[in-house]
N, C-alpha and C positions, 0 to 999 in steps of 0.2 A: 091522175094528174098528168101522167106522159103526152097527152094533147097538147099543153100548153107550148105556145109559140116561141118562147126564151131558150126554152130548151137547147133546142138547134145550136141556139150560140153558145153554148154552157163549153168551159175549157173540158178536156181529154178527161182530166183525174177527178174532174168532178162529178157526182151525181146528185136527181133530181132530188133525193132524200138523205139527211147527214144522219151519221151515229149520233146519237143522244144518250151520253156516255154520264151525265152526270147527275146526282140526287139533288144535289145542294149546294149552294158557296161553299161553303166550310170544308168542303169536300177537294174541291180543286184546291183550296187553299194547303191543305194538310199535305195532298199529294206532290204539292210544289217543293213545298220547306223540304218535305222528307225525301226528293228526289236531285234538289238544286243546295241544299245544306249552308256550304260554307261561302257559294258562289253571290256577286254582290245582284241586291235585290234594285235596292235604290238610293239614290243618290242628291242631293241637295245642298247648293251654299258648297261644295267642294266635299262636302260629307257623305262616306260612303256606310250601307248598313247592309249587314248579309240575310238571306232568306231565315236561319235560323235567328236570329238577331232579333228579324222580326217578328219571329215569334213566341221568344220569350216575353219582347214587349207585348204582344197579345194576349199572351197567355195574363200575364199579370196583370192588364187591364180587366182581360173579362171577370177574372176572379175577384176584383174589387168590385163591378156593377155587379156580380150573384153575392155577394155576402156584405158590402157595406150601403148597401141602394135599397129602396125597396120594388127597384124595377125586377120585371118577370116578362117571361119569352110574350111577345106580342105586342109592349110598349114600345113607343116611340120616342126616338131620341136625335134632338136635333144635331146637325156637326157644321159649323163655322168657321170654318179657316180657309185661306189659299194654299196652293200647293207646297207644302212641308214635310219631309219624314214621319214629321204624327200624323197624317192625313190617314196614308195609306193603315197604320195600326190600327187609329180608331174607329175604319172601316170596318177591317176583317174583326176586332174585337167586340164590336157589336152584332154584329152578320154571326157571329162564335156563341153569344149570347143568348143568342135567339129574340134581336131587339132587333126594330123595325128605323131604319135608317131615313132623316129626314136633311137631303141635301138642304142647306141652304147659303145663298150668296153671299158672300162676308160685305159686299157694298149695299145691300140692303139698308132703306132708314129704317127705323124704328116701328113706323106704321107698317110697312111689308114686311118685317120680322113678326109684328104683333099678327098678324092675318097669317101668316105660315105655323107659326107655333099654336096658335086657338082654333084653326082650320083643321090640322093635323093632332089635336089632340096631346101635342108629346107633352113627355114628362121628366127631360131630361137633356142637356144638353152640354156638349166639348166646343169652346169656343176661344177663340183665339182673342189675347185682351186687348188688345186693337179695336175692337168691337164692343167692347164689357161693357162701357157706358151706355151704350145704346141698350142694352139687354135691362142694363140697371134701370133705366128711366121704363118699362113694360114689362119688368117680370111679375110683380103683383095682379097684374090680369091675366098672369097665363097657370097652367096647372105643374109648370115646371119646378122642380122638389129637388132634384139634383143636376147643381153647375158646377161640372170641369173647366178650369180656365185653363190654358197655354199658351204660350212665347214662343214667336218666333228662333230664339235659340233654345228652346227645350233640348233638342236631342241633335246638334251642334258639337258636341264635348264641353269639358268644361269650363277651358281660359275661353276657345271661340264663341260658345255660348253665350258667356258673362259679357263679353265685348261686343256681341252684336246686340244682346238684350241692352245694353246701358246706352250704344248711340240711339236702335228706336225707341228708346224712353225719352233721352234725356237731351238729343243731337239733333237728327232729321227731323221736318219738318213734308208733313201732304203738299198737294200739287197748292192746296188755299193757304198753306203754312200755318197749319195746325198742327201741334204736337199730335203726332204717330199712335201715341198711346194716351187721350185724356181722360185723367182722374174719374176712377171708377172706383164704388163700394160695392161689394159682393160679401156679406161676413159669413155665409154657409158656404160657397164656395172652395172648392180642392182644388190644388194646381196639378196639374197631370203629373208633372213631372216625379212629383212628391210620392205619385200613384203607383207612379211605374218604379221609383228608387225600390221603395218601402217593400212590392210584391213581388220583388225580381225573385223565380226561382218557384214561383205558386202556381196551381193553374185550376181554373175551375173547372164547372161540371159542363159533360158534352149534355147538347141539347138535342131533344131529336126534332129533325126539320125533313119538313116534304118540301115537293114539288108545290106544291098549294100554300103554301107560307110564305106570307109577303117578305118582302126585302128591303126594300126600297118604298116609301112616299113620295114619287120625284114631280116635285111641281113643276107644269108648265111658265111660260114665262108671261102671261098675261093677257096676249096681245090681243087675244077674242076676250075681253071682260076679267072676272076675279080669276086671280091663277087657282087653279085647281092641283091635284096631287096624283098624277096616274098610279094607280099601285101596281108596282112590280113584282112577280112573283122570284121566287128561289129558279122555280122552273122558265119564269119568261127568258131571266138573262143567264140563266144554263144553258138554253136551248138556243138562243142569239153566240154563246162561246162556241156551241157544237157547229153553229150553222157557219160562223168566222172560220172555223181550223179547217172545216168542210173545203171552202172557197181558197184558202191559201193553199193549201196541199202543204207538200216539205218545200215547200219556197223559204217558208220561215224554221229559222235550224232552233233546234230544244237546246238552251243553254246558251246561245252565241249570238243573240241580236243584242242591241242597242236601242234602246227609242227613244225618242223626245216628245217627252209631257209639256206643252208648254196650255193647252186647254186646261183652264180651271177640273180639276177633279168632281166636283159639286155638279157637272154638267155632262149629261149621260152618255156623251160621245167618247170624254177621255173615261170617264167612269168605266163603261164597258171594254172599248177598244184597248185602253192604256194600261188601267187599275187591272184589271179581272182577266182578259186575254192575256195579255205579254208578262202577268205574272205566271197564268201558267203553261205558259212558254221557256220561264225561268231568264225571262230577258235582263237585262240592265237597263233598269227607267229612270233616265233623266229627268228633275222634277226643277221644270221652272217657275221660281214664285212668282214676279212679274217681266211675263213677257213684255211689255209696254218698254220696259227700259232694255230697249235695244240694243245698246253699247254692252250692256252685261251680258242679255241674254245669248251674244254673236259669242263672246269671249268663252261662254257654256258650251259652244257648239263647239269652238276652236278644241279647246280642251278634253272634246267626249265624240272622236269618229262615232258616227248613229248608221243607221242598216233600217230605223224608219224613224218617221214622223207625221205626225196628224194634226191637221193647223183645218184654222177656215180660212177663205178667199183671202182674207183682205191681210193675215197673217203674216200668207205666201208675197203678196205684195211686199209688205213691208221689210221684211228679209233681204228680196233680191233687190230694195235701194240700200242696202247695208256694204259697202266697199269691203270689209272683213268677210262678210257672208262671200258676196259674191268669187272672194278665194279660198273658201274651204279647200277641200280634198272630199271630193263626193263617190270615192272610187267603193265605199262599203255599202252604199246608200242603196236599196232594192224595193222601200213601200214608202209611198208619199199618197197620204190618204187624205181627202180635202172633202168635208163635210159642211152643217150646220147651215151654211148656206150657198149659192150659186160660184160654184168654180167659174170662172171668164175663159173661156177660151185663149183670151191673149194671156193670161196670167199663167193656163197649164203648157200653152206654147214658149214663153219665157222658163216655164219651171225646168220644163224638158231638154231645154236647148242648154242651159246651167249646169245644169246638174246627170246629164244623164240617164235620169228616170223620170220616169212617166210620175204625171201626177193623178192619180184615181181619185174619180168623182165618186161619193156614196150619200146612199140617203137614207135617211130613219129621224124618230122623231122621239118624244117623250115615253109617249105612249108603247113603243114598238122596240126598247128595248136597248140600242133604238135600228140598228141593223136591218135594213129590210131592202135594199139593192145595192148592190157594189160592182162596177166595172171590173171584167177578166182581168187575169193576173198574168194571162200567158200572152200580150200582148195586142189582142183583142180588142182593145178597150175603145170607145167612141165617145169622142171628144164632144163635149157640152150636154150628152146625156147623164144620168146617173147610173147607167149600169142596167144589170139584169136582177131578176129579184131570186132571194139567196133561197139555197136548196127547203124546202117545204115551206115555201112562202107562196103564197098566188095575186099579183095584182090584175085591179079589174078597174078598166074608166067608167064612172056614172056619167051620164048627161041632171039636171036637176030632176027629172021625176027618176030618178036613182035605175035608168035603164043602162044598159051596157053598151057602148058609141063603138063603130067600126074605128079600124086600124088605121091612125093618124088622125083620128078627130079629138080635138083636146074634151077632158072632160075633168071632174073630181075622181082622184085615187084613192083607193081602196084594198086595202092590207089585210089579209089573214093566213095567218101562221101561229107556233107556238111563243113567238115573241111578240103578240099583242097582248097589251096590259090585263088584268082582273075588271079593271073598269077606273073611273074615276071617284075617289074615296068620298064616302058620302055623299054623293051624287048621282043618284039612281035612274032620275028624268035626262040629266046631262050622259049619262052612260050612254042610255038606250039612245038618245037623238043622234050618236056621232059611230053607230053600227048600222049596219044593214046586211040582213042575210049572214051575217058572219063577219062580215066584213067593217074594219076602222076606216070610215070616212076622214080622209087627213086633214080637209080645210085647203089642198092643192092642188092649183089646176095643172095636169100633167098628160102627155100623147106618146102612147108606146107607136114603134116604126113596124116593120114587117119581120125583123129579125127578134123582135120581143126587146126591144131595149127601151127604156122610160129617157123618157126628158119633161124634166120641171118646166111649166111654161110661168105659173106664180102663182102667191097668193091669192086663193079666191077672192078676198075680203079686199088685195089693196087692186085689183085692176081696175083698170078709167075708163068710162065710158064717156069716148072723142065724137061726135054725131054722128052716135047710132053703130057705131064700132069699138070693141073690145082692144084695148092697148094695155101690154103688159110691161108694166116695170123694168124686168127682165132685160126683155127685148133692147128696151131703149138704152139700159143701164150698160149692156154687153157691148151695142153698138159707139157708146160715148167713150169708153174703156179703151176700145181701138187707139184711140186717139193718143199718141208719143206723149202728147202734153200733158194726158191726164193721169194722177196718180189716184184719186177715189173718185166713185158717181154714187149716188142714192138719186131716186126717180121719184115721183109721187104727182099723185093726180091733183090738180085745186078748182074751185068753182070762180066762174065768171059770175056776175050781178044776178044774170038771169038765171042760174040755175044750173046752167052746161059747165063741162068742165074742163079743161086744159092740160095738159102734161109740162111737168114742173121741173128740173133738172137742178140738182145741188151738186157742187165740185170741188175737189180739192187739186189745185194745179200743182203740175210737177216742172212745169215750166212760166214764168212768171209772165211769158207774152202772150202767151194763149189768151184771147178774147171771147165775147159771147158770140160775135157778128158769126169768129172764128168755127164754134162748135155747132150754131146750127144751119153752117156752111156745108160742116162735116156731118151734120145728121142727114142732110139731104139726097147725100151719096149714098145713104146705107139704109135709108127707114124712107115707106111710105109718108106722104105728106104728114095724114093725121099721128103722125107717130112723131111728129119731129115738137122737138119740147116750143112752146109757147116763149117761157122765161127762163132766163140761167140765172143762176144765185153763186157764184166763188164764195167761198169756206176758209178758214184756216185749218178745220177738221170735221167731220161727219159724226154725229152722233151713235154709238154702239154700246152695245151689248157687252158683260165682260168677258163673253168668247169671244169681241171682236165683230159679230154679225151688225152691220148696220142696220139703227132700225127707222124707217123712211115715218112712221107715224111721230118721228121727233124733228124730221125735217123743219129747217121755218128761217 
């Protein structure tokens, strides 16, 4: 592999191949607890819980699914909640199990829960009762036999618990002003909490788990057709932790970071990066249940000096219009890691100039673990690329007859390493269409430079075809960005009568005089003719993702 082109840029302490130190989850887990003990693990709602803490709650969790369940190492069990102190338990309690983890979205309807839980087979699910009704009205069509439900204040203490439980039952009201918690029947149902009182002090049987023993069923998110379930090995995202600690070197100290979780857990970026790395780093994970409400989430930052954070684009935006944000104290701050989708350039040049630290671009996907290029750490790093691909990773650009394009010609990437998934679960025709040679076709059109470093140019699927010219999203999205006045862009292509298509421009203003005359005054500074949006559309908000990712197929 010493051929390859990246190399060259690779920082000092890194090399082209990582130790692969680890068998199993359970494994980095154990070595955590029993080296970080008393030291606090995570944190939530002002509530602090220590390594060992957390694994007595483990421990008592797994011993009730091996002796009151009739689940067995290989089942699948779904987990529904946002970021809370039981999140992380009933993570590592199942992974301890030897039960096969099925992320799911707690905003999910009822029809995407019903396709993720009959898709995935599970048989078992910890759900947050926020959500219950919806379970309630679709669990007779699933094969689901054992429901843990949990509260937001489960593991709160006991007066704070009782008091945030009774405002989201009986107080607050959703963004449509519905009751928080509506009236759900579950009568087999167990409330976790009851699980973990009752078993404090138990622990069950160790399981033995390879490298070859799924982990994870982490569903994609749809956007090519039915979401499917990449299955992750023990080993894929072992081998994506060795490949992380690989690329950071002692930049990151054992015992003495800080991080901010504000990415849903359920989603494999904070999943690996947050969850699984910086626990066993032994860090302090600050667990935001909703980042949306910014006022609180600023007040969590003021409260908790952080040393890293992992947000996507529009995240970071949203942060630096926050007046409280914008006066933190950023003097501990050393990793701002910016995934999921397209860092802006103006947004890592605003991060930079704030805050003191670079913002690193990285990329990975479902499939991959998801870790598969991260920008140097030793200052190196190039701005609007994604970095370089992480020690025993090798990318390659296809052209469509899946040939290898010279250096700077865009084409579709292609990933192979030990953090590409097992395949896509029960999809055997879908596995094989999206390899080649070894390699995970990503669905992304991307152009490595001469120094080996990748840049996303977009979506295969959403770019526009302007007469007879290729126009990317991207491009146009980066270049409206620019713009003082703009606080979000989403891009998208649409058809004229006859058939050709147009470049469409959705906005959210950050200043209320900004016009349209105005924006593609300024696209024509910055973008070829055929590149300059057709029509603008002003927003009061862009439609997203619950990480936040805008998603332009909802544009309208």
């Amino acid at each position: 592999m010493s051929n390859l082109p990246w190399l060259k840029s690779y920082p000092d302490f890194v090399s082209e191949n990582a130790d692969f130190s680890y068998n199993n989850l359970v494994e980095i887990f154990d070595n955590s607890v029993s080296k970080y003990g008393d030291q606090i693990a995570y944190k939530n709602m002002g509530v602090e819980i220590s390594f060992n803490d957390v694994s007595k709650h483990v421990d008592a969790l797994v011993w009730y699914l091996q002796n009151k369940t009739n689940l067995k190492k290989g089942d699948k069990i779904a987990l529904q909640m946002p970021n809370l102190l039981q999140y992380p338990i009933a993570i590592f309690a199942c992974l301890k199990a030897g039960l096969v983890i099925v992320n799911t979205n707690p905003l999910y309807t009822a029809d995407e829960m019903l396709h993720q839980y009959t898709d995935s087979e599970a048989k078992a699910i910890i759900i947050l009762e926020n959500f219950a009704s919806k379970l309630e009205e679709i669990l007779s069509k699933t094969k689901i036999e054992t429901v843990i439900t949990t509260t937001i204040g489960d593991l709160l203490g006991g007066l704070k618990g009782s008091i945030v439980n009774f405002v989201i039952r009986n107080i607050k009201k959703d963004a449509e002003g519905n009751k928080m918690v509506p009236p759900f029947s579950l009568p087999n149902s167990t409330p976790l909490k009851k699980i973990l009182k009752q078993n404090l002090g138990k622990s069950g049987n160790n399981v033995s788990l390879e490298n070859s023993d799924t982990a994870f069923l982490q569903y994609t998110g749809g956007t090519t057709g039915v979401s499917k379930g990449a299955e992750l090995t023990h080993g894929n995202i072992c081998a994506n932790v060795s490949q992380v600690e690989a690329w950071i070197g002692s930049n990151i100290v054992e015992g003495q970071e800080t991080i901010i979780t504000a990415l849903p857990l359920y989603h494999i970026f904070a999943l690996t990066a947050n969850c699984v790395v910086f626990f066993r780093y032994g860090a302090k994970n600050i667990l935001i249940t909703n980042p949306r409400d910014m006022a609180s989430f600023c007040k969590d930052l003021q409260k908790n000096p952080f040393s890293a954070i992992t947000g996507v684009n529009t995240l970071f935006i949203g942060l630096m219009n926050q007046d409280v944000f914008r006066n933190l104290d950023f003097s501990k701050l050393k990793l701002a890691l910016g995934g999921g989708m397209a860092v802006q350039d103006v947004v890592a040049d605003e991060w930079e100039q704030l805050t003191g630290c670079a913002l690193l671009e990285a990329y990975g996907l479902s499939e991959t673990s998801p870790a598969a290029t991260i920008n140097p750490y030793d200052g190196k790093h190039k701005k609007g690329t994604i970095g370089l691909p992480l020690p025993n990773t090798e990318l390659k650009i296809f052209d469509d007859d899946k040939k290898e394009v010279a250096v700077g010609e865009p084409g579709e990437i292609g990933i192979k390493g030990p953090q590409v998934m097992k395949g896509y679960w029960n999809r055997p025709e879908e596995t094989a269409n999206c390899m080649h040679d070894g390699f995970f076709l990503t669905g992304d059109i991307g152009i490595m430079d001469e120094d080996g470093f990748f840049k996303i140019v977009d979506r295969k699927k959403e770019m526009i075809l302007v007469s007879g010219f290729n126009v990317y999203p991207n491009d146009v999205e980066k270049a409206i960005a620019e713009n003082p006045k703009v606080l979000e862009v989403g891009v998208r292509g649409e058809k004229n009568e006859d058939g050709t298509e147009f470049v469409r421009a959705f906005i959210v203003k950050k200043d209320d005089s900004l016009t349209k005359e105005e924006i593609i005054e300024f696209c024509r500074t910055k973008l070829t003719n055929y590149k300059v949006p057709k029509s603008i559309s002003f927003r009061e908000e862009l439609p997203k993702s619950n990480v936040g990712k805008i998603l332009r197929r909802l544009l309208e």
